[in-house]
N, C-alpha and C positions, 0 to 999 in steps of 0.2 A: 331588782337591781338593774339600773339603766349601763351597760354600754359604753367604754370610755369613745370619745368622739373620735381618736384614729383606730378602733377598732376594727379591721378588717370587713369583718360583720356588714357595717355600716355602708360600707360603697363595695358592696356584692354585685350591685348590676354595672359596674364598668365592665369586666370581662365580658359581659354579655352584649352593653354599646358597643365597646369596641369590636366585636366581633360580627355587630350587625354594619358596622364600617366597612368590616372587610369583606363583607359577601355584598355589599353593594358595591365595593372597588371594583371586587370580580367579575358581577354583574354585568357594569358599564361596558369593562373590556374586555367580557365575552361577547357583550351586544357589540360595542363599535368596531371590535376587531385589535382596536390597540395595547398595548399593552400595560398594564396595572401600575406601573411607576408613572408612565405618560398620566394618566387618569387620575392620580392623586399627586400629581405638580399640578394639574389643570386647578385640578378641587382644591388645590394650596393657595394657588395665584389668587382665583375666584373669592376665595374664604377672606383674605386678606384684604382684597378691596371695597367688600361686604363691608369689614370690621373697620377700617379708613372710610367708610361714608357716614355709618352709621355713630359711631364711636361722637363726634360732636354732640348729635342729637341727645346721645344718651348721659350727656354732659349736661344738657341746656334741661333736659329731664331731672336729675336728680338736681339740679341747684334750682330751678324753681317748686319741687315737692320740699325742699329744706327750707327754702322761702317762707311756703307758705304752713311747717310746719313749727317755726316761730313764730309767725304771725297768730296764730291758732294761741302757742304756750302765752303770748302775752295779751290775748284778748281781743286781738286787731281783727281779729275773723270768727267768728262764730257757726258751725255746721250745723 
């Protein structure tokens, strides 16, 4: 018997990412000296302008693999 997909069960390892988030939080701001809120505004700020560079490309990515995955269903391309 499979599992219903929001089963609990199923995303077991978030507490464990998240958890490995927060001992790298720590980490940081026990290495830099600052403190743990500083360190994850930084990782916020940073994350977000990652996601604002990126986030185009991953636009131009998925409309040319849709491209060429009709082109494929009507015959236009052959692999």
């Amino acid at each position: 018997m499979v599992p219903h997909p929001l089963d609990p069960r199923w995303i077991g390892w978030v507490p464990s990412a998240t958890g490995g988030v927060r001992a790298a939080l720590r980490a940081i701001a026990h290495h830099t000296g600052l403190p743990v809120v500083v360190v994850a505004a930084v990782g916020l700020v940073l994350s977000w302008r990652f996601l604002r560079r990126t986030l185009p490309m991953l636009i131009e990515v998925a409309f040319a693999v849709a491209l060429l995955v009709v082109a494929t269903r009507f015959g236009w391309v052959r692999w």
